[in-house]
N, C-alpha and C positions, 0 to 999 in steps of 0.2 A: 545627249547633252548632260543630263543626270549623273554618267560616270568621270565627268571632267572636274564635278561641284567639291570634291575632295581636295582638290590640288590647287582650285582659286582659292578655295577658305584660305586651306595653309598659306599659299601665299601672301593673301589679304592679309592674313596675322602677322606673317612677318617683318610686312613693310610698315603696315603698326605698331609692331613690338620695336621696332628700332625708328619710328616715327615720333611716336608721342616721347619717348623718354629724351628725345633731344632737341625735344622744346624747351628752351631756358629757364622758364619758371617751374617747368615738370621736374627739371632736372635739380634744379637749387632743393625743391622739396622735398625730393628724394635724399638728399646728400645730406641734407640738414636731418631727416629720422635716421638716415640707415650711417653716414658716415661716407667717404670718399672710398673707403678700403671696401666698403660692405655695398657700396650701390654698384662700383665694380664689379665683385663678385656676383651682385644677384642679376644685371645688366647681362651678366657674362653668362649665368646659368640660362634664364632666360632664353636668350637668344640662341645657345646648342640646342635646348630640347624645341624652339620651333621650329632651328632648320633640321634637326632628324623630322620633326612631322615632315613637312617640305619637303626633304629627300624622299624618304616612305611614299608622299603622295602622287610624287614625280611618274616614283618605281611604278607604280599602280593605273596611273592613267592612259588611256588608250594606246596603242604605239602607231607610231605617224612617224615614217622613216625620212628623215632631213639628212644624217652625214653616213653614208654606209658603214656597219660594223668592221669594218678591216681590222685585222687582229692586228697591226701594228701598233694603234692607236691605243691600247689599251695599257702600253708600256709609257705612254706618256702621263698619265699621274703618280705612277710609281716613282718614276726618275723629278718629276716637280713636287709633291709631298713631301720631301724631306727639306725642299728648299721654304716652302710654304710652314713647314712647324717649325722652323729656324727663325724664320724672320717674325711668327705669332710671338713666339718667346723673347725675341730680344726685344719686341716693342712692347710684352708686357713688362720687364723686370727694369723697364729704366723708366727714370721721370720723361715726359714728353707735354714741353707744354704749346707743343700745335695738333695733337693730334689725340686720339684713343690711347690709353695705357696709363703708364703712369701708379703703379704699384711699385717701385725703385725708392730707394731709401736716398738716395745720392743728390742732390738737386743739379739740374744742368748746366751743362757748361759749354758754353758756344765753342770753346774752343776743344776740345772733346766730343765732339757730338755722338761719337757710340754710332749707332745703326743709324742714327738720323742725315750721316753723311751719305748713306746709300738711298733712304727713303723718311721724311717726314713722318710717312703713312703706315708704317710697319704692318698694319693689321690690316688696313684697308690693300696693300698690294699683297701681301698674302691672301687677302679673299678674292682677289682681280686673278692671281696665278693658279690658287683649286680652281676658281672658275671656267678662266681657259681650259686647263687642262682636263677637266671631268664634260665639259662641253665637248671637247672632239670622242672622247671616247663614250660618250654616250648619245648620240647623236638621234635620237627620238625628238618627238617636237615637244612634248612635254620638260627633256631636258635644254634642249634648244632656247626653250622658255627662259627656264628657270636658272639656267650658267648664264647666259648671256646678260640677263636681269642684274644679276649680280654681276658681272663683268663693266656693267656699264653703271649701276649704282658705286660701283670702287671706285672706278676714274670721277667719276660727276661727284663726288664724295672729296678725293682729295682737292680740287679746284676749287668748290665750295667754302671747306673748313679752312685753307691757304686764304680767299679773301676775308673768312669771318673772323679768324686769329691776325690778319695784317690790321685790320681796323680796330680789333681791342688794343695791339699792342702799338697801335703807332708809332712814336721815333723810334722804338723798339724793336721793331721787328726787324730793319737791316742789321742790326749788331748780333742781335740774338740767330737769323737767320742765317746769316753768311756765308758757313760750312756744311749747312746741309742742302737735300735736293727735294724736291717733288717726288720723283725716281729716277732714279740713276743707276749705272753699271759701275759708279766708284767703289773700295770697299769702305768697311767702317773703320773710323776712326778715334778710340783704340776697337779692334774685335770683341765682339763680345767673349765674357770671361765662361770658364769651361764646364760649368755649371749648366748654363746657356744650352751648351751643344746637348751634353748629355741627358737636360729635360725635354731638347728636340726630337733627339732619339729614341727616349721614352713614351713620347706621344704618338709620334711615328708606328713604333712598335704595336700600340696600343691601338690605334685607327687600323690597322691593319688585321688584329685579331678581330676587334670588334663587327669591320666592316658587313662581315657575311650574317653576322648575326641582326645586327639592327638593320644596314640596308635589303640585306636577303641574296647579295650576290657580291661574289668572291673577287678584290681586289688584284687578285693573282691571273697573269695571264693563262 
């Protein structure tokens, strides 16, 4: 039992570390010392370095074989990772006033809506699609845990923040709403601009190098 106590901690931290700061008053407190650009950013750092612990304590705990390793499975986050750091990036660089992001200089515009006509959630389905995806190719019950967790906090995440932002914005939120989706297979409305692409591609890049060094085992089929 003692060697599983690594991988609930991290967990436990996790769901805390994105628990408490999105309680209302947590977060007004927050915003008011650090700033909206600064609670952001440290919301943002936070949250990578607990899910590296997370990931790290996944790697580590017992293995309890749930989805067999078939090598084919292992080209499936490769081929969704790039789609997953496209859509982190477009939903950070624009204002988004349903959802996470919101570092965009531009104020929204319903009739515009950028990325939000493919997905409100831009960050939340980007963590719903690493999740899928690192879930089949890792398929230990440790990671079974921990993708699926998150596969299912993404969806129950957007349904949530859909009714909590329909109730702040009331008569507002059909007009504001109209052209965007929950998730959708539309594209965006204009695409995002080319900056976009090529910070996805540099993160991409970046995950990729890093991956063998911090997870400990090589992205690469």
């Amino acid at each position: 039992m003692s060697s599983w106590v690594p991988f609930i901690s991290a967990l436990t931290a996790f769901f805390l570390s994105h628990a408490i700061p999105a309680r209302a008053p947590v977060r007004a407190g927050l915003v008011t010392v650090l700033g909206q650009r600064g609670y952001l950013l440290a919301y943002s750092s936070l949250s990578v370095i607990v899910l590296a612990w997370l990931i790290v304590a996944a790697a580590n705990a017992p293995y309890v074989e749930v989805i067999p390793p078939w090598p084919v499975l292992r080209w499936v986050p490769l081929v969704v990772m790039p789609v997953v750091c496209w859509l982190a990036m477009a939903g950070l660089t624009i204002r988004n006033p349903f959802s996470f992001g919101g570092l965009g200089k531009t104020a929204f515009d319903p009739e515009r809506p950028g990325i939000l006509r493919t997905t409100r959630h831009p960050l939340l389905a980007a963590l719903s699609l690493w999740a899928g995806a690192h879930l089949l190719a890792n398929g230990s019950l440790s990671h079974v845990i921990l993708f699926g967790l998150f596969a299912v906090f993404a969806a129950l995440g957007m349904t949530l923040i859909d009714r909590r932002t329909a109730r702040s914005l009331g008569k507002d939120w059909p007009r504001l709403s109209r052209n965007t989706a929950r998730f959708s297979l539309r594209a965006p409305s204009p695409w995002p601009p080319i900056h976009v692409w090529l910070a996805s591609l540099a993160v991409f890049a970046v995950l990729i190098g890093l991956h063998g060094a911090v997870i400990g085992v090589s992205p690469l089929p």
